[in-house]
PyMOL commands that place a pseudoatom at each C-alpha (Angstrom):
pseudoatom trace, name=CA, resn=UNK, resi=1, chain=A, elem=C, hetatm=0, pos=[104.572, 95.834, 99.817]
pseudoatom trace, name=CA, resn=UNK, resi=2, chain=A, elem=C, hetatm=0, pos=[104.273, 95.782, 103.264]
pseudoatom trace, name=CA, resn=UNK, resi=3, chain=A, elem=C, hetatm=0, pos=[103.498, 99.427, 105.616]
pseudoatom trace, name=CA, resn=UNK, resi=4, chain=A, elem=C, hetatm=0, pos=[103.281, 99.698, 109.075]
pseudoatom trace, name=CA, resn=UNK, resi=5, chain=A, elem=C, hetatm=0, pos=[100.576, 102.165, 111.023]
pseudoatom trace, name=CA, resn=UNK, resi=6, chain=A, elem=C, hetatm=0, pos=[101.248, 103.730, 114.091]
pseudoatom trace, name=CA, resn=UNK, resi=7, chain=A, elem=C, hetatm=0, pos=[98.071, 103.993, 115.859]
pseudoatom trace, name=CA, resn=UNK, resi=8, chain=A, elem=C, hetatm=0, pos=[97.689, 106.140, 119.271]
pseudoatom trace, name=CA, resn=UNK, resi=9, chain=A, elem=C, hetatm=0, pos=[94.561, 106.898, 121.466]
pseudoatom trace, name=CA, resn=UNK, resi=10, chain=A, elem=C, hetatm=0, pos=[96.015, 110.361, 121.964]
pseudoatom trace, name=CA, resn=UNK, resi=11, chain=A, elem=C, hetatm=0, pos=[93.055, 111.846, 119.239]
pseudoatom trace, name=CA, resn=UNK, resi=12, chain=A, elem=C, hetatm=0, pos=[90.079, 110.179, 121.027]
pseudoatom trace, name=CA, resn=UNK, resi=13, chain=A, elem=C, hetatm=0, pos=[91.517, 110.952, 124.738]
pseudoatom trace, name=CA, resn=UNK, resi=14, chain=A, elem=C, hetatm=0, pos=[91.932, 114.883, 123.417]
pseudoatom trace, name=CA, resn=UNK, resi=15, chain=A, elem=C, hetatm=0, pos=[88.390, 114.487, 121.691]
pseudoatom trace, name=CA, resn=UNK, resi=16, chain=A, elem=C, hetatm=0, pos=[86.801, 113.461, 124.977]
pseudoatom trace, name=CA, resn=UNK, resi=17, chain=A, elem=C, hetatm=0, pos=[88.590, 116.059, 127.193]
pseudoatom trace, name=CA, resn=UNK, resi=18, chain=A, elem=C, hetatm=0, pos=[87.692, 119.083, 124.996]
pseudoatom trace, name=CA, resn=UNK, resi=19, chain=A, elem=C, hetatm=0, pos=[84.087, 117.588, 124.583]
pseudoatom trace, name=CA, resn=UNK, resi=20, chain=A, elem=C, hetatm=0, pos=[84.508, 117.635, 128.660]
pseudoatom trace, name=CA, resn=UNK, resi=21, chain=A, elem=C, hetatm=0, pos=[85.608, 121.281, 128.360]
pseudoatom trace, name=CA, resn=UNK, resi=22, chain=A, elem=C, hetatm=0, pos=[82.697, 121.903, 126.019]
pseudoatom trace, name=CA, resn=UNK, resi=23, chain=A, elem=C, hetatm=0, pos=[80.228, 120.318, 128.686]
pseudoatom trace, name=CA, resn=UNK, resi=24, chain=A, elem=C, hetatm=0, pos=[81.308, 122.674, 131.054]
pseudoatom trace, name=CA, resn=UNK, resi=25, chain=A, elem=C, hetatm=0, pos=[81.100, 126.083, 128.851]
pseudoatom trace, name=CA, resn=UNK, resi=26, chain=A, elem=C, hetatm=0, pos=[77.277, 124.874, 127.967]
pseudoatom trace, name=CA, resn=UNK, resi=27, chain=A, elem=C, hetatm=0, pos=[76.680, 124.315, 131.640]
pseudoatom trace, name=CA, resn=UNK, resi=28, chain=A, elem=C, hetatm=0, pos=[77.965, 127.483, 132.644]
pseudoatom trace, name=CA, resn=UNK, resi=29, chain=A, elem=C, hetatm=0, pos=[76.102, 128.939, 129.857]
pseudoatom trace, name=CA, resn=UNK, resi=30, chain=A, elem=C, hetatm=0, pos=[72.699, 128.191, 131.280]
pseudoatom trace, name=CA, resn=UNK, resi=31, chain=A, elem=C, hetatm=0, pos=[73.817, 128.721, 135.463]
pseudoatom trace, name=CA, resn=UNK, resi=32, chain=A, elem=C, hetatm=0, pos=[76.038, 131.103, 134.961]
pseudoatom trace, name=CA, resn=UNK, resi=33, chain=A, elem=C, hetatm=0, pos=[74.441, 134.915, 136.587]
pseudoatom trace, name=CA, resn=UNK, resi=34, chain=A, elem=C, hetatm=0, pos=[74.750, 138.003, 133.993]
pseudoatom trace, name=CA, resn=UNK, resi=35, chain=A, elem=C, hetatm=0, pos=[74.858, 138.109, 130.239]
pseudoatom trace, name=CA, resn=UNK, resi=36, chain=A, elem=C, hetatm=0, pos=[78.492, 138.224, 130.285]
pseudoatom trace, name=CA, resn=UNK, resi=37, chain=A, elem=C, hetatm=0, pos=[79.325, 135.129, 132.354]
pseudoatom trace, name=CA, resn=UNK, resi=38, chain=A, elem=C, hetatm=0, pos=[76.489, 133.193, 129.800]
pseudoatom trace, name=CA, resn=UNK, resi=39, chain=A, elem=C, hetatm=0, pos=[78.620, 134.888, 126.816]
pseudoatom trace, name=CA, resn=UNK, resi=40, chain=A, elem=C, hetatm=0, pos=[81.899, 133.387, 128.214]
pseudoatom trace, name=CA, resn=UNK, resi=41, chain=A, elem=C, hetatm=0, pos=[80.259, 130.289, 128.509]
pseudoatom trace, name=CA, resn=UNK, resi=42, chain=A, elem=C, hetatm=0, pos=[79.113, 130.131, 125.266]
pseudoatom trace, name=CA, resn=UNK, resi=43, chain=A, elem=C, hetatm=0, pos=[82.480, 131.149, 124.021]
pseudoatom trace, name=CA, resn=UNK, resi=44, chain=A, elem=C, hetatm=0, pos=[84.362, 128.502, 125.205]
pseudoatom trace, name=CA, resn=UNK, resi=45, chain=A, elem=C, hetatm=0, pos=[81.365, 125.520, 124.611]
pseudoatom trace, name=CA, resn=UNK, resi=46, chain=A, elem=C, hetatm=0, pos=[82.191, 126.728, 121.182]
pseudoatom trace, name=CA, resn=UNK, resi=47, chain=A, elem=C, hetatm=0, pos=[85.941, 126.854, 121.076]
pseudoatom trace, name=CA, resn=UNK, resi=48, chain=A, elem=C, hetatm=0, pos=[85.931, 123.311, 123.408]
pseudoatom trace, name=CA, resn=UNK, resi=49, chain=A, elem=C, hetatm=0, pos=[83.965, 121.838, 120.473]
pseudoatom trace, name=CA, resn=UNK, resi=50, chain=A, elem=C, hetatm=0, pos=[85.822, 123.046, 117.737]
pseudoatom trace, name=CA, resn=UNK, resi=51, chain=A, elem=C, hetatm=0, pos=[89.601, 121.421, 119.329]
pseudoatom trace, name=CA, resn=UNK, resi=52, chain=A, elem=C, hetatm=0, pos=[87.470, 118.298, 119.885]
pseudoatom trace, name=CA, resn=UNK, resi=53, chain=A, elem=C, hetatm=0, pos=[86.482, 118.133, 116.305]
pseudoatom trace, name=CA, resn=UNK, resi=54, chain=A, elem=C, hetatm=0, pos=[90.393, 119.282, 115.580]
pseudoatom trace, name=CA, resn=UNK, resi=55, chain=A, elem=C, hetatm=0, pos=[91.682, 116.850, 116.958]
pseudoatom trace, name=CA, resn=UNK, resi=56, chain=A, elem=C, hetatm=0, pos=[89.874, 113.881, 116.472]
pseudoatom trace, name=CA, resn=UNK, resi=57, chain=A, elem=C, hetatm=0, pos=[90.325, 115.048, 112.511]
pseudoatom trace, name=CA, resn=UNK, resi=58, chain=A, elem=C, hetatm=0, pos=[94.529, 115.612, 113.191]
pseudoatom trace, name=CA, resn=UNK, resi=59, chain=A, elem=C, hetatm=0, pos=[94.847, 112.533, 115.192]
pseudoatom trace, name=CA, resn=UNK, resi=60, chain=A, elem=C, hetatm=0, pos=[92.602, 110.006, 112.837]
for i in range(1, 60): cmd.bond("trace and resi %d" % i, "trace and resi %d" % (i + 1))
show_as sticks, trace
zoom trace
C-alpha cells in the first residue's frame, strides 16, 4: 500500500523566527531600564519559546 507525505519547511522556518523573537525578549530582558521593561521582556522570551516549541510540534 502505497502513501504519500507532504512535507513543508513551514514548522522549522516558524521554529527559527519565534526562537528569533525569543532572542530578542531575553536580550531586552537583561538591557532593558526598569523592572517593568525586564518583566515584558521576560514575558515574551517566554511566550516566543513556547510558539517555537508549538510549532515545530504542529508542523512535524
Amino acid at each position: 500500500m502505497a502513501t504519500e507525505t507532504d512535507e513543508s519547511d513551514m514548522g522549522l522556518g516558524l521554529t527559527v523566527l519565534f526562537a528569533l523573537v525569543a532572542l530578542v525578549g531575553a536580550g531586552a530582558m537583561f538591557a532593558a531600564p526598569g523592572q517593568l521593561n525586564k518583566a515584558w521582556g521576560f514575558g515574551l522570551a517566554m511566550l516566543a519559546a513556547t510558539l517555537a516549541v508549538v510549532a515545530a510540534q504542529l508542523y512535524a
